[in-house]
C-alpha positions in Angstrom: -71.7 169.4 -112.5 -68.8 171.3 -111.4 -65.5 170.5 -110.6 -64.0 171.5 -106.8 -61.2 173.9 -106.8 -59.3 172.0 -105.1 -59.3 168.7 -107.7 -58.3 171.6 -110.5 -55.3 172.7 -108.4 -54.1 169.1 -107.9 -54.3 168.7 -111.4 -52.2 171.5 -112.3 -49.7 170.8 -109.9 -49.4 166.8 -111.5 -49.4 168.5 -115.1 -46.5 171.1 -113.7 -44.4 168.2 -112.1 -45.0 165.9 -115.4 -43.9 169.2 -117.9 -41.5 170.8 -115.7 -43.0 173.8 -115.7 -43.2 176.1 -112.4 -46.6 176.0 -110.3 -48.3 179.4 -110.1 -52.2 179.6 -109.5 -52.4 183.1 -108.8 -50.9 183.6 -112.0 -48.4 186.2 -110.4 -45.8 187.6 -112.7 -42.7 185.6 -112.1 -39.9 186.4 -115.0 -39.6 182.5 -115.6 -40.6 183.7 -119.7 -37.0 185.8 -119.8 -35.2 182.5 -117.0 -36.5 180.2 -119.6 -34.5 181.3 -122.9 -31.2 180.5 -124.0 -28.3 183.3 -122.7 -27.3 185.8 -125.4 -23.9 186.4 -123.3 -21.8 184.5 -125.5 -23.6 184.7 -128.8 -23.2 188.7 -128.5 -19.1 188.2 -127.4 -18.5 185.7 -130.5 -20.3 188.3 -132.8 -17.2 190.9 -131.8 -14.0 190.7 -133.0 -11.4 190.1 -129.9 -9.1 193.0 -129.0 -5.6 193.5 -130.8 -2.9 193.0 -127.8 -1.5 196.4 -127.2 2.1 197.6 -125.6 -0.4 199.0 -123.1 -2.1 195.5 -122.5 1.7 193.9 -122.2 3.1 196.5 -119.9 0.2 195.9 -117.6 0.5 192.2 -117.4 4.0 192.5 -117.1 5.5 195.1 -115.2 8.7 194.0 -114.6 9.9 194.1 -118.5 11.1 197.3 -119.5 9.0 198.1 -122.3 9.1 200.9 -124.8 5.7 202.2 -126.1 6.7 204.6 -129.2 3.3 205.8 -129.7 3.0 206.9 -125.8 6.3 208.8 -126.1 5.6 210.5 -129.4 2.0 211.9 -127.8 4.3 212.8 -124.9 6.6 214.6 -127.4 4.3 216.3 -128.8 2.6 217.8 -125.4 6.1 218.7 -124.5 6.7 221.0 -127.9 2.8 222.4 -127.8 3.8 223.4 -123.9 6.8 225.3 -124.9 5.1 227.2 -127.8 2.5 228.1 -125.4 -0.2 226.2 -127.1 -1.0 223.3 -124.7 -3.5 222.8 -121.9 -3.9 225.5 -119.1 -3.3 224.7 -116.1 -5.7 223.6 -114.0 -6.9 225.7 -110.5 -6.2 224.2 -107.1 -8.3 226.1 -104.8 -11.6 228.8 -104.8 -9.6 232.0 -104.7 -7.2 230.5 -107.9 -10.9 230.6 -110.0 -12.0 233.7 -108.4 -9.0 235.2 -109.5 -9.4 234.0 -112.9 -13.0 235.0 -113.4 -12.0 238.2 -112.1 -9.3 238.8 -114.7 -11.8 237.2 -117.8 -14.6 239.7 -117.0 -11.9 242.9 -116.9 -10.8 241.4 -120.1 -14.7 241.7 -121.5 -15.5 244.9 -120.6 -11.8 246.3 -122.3 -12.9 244.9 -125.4 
């Protein structure tokens, strides 16, 4: 004896109303595994420390305090004193014929030495 199709289908979909579960016959692959389980969202952002608040953090959320951030100057100090002992960071080209100009000079420089 064997049992119509359609009976077994009507009993799947009373078995998947009774256990909440979704209706799926064809057996596609739906991702309802992965919907299913917990989030890890806020498992994974207790498992970090939070940030320490920053002079940058407080100037941004409020700019109208005038607010000194010594460790910004001192970097700023120090650029200042590398740029006048000509040790700092070139300066950067603007247009093609700047670099052409450059690459020019670098290979002259090469073949002197």
């Amino acid at each position: 004896m064997s049992v119509p199709k359609s009976r077994i289908l009507d009993l799947l979909k009373v078995q998947c109303r009774i256990f909440s579960t979704t209706f799926n016959p064809e057996r596609l692959r739906t991702g309802n595994k992965i919907l299913r389980q917990r989030l890890k969202g806020p498992a994974v952002a207790s498992y970090y420390p939070r940030r320490p608040v920053t002079m940058r953090n407080l100037m941004k959320a409020y700019p109208d305090l005038e607010t000194w951030d010594e460790e910004q100057e001192d970097r700023l100090e120090g650029l200042a004193l590398k740029k006048q002992r000509g040790k700092g960071a070139p300066k950067k080209k603007r247009t093609v014929e700047e670099s052409k100009k450059f690459a020019s000079r670098k290979r002259k420089l090469a073949m002197a030495l």
